[in-house]
N, C-alpha and C positions, 0 to 999 in steps of 0.2 A: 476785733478792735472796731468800736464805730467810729463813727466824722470825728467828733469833737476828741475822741484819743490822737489822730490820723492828722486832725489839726495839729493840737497842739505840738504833734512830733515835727509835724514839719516847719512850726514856726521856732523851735530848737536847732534843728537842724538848718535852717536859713540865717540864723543870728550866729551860730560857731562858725558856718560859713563866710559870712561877711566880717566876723571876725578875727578869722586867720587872713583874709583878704588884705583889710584894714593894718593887722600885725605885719604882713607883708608890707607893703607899702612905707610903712613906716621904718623898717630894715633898710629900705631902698634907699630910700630920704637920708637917714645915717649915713648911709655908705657916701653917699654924694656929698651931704655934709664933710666928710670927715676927709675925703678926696681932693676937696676944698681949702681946707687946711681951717674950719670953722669947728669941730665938732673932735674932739681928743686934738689938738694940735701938737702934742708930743709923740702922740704914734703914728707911726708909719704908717702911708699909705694904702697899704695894703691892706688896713684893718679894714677901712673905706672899701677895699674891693669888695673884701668876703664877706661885710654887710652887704655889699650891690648881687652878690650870687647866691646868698643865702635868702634873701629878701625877692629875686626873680625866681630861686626855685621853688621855693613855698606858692611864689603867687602862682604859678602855673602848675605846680605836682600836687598841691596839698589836694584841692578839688577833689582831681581823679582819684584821690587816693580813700579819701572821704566817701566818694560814690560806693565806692568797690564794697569800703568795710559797711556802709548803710546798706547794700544791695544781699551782701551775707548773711548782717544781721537779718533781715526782713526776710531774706528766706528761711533761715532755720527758725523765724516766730511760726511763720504760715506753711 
């Protein structure tokens, strides 16, 4: 693989990253939304939570999870 494959991959990989990031965040924002009573005002609060734990475990598990299957791949290429 030279640079500019090695680029490219990892400006792929940097944009699904900020990507899932961004998606997270935006789960969070619902959940607080909706906790609010601004965002679904006919459901339950609870939906609000499980946007607030679905949207915090993404932002923090997706990464590592990302790392792990990019670190596999790269080694069964090389």
């Amino acid at each position: 693989m030279n640079s500019d494959e090695r680029e490219a991959l990892a400006k792929k990989r940097f944009f699904l990253l900020s990507a899932m990031r961004f998606a997270s965040v935006i789960f969070v924002m619902m959940g607080i939304a909706n906790v609010g009573g601004r965002l679904f005002p006919d459901a339950a609060p609870y939906l609000g939570y499980g946007f607030l734990l679905v949207g915090a475990l993404d932002f923090f598990l997706i990464p590592v999870l990302l790392k792990k299957a990019w670190a596999k791949q790269d080694a069964n290429k090389g």
